[in-house]
C-alpha positions in Angstrom: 52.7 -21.2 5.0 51.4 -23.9 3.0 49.3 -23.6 0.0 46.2 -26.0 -0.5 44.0 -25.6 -3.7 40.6 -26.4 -3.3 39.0 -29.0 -5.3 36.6 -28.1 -7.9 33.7 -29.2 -6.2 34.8 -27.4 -3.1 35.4 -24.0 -4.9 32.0 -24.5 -6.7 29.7 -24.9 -3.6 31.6 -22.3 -2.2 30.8 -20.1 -5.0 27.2 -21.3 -5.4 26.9 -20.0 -1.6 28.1 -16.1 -2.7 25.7 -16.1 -5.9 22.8 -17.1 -3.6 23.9 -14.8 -0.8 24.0 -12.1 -3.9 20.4 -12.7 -4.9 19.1 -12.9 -1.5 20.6 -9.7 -0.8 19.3 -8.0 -4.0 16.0 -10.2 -3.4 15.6 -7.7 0.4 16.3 -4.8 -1.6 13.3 -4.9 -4.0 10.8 -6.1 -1.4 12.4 -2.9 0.8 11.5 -0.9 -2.4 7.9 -2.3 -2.7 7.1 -1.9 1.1 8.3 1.8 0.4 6.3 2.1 -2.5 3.4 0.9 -0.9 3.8 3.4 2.4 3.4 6.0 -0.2 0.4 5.0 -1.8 -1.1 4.1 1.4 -0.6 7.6 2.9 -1.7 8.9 -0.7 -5.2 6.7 -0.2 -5.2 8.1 3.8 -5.1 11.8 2.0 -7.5 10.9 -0.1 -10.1 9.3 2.3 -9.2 12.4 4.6 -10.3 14.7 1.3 -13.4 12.6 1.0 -15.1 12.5 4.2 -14.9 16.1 4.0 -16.6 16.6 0.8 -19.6 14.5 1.8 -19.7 16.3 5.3 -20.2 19.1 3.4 -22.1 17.9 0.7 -24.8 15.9 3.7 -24.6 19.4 5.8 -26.0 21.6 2.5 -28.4 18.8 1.9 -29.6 18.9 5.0 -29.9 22.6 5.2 -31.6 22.7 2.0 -34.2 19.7 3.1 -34.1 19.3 6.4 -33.5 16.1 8.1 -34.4 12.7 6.7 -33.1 9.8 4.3 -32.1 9.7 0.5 -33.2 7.1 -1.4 -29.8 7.0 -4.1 -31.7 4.7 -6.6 -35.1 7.1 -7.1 -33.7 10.1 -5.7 -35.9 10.6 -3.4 -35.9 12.8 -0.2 -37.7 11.5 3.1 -38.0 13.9 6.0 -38.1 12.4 9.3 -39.5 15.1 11.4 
């Protein structure tokens, strides 16, 4: 079998090709980490809406036992009943 050396240029591209492959590669990895990362938060911020619709369900059925039906004005605090 006969031995052929490659010319500088040759082995250099072919190089050049394995370092990008390389990066590319580790370039998957960290957006794979990030999309993980995110998943996480998001169902952390899904928890979290979850934990607040119940607190103002709460908060909007004592209120409304307290008062009554009707609107609250946030800026003057003020209560409206509607019946």
């Amino acid at each position: 079998m006969e031995k052929i050396v490659l010319t500088t240029d040759e082995l250099q591209s072919l190089k050049n090709f394995q370092s990008t492959r390389s990066q590319i590669i580790n370039d998957f990895g960290i957006i794979e980490f990030q999309i993980q990362e995110l998943k996480t938060q998001k169902e952390m911020l899904v928890g979290a809406l979850a934990n607040l619709k119940v607190e103002e369900n709460k908060v909007s059925q004592e209120l409304q036992e307290k008062y009554g039906e009707g609107n609250i004005d946030l800026t003057s605090g003020e209560f409206v009943s509607i019946s």
